[in-house]
C-alpha positions in Angstrom: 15.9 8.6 8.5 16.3 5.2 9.4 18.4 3.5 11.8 18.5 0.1 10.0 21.9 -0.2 7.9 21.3 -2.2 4.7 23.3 -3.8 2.6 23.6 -5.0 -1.0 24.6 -9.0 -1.0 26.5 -10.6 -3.8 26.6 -13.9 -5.4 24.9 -16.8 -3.7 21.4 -17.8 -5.5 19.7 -16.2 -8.7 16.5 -16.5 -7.0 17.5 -14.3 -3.2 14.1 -13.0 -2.4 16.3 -9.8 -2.4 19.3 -7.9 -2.9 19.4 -5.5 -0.4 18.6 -6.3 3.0 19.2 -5.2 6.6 22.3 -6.3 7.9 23.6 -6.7 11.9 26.2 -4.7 13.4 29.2 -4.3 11.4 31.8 -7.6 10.4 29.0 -9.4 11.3 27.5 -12.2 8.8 24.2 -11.9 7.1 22.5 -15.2 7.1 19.0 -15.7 4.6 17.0 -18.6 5.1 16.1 -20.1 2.0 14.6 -23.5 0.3 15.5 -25.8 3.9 19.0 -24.1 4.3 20.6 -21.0 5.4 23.0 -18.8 2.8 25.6 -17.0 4.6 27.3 -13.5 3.1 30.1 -12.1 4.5 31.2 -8.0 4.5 33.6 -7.2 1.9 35.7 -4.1 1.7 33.8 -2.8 -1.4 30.4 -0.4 -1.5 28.1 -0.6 -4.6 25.4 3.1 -5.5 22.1 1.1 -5.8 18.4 2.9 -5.7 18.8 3.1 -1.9 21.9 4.5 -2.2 25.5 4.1 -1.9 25.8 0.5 0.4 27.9 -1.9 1.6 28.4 -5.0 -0.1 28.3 -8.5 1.2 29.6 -11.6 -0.1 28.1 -15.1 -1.0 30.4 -17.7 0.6 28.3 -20.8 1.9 25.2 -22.3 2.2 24.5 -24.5 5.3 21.0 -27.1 5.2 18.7 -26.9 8.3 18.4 -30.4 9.9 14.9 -31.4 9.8 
């Protein structure tokens, strides 16, 4: 068994590499990297039953560019 924790993320861009990902330790923020920014989920109260089993979900609730 692992002892990554995963999570399902929610909203944000249709074109997330993916859905479920590893996540930091709990209330923390997940934080993608994606087309020269950075989308940020947050943890949400609710869970979600995917193929990897019953998971946390976070929440799409900015996006932030990277200064180049």
């Amino acid at each position: 068994m692992s002892d990554t924790t995963r999570a399902l993320l929610a909203g944000g861009p249709d074109d997330l590499p993916e859905r479920i990902v590893p996540v930091p330790p709990p209330g923390a923020d997940v934080k993608i990297k994606l087309r020269g920014g950075y989308e940020h989920f947050r943890p949400t109260e609710r869970h979600e039953d995917t193929t990897e089993g019953r998971l946390p979900v976070y929440e799409w609730w900015e996006r932030t560019e990277i200064a180049e």
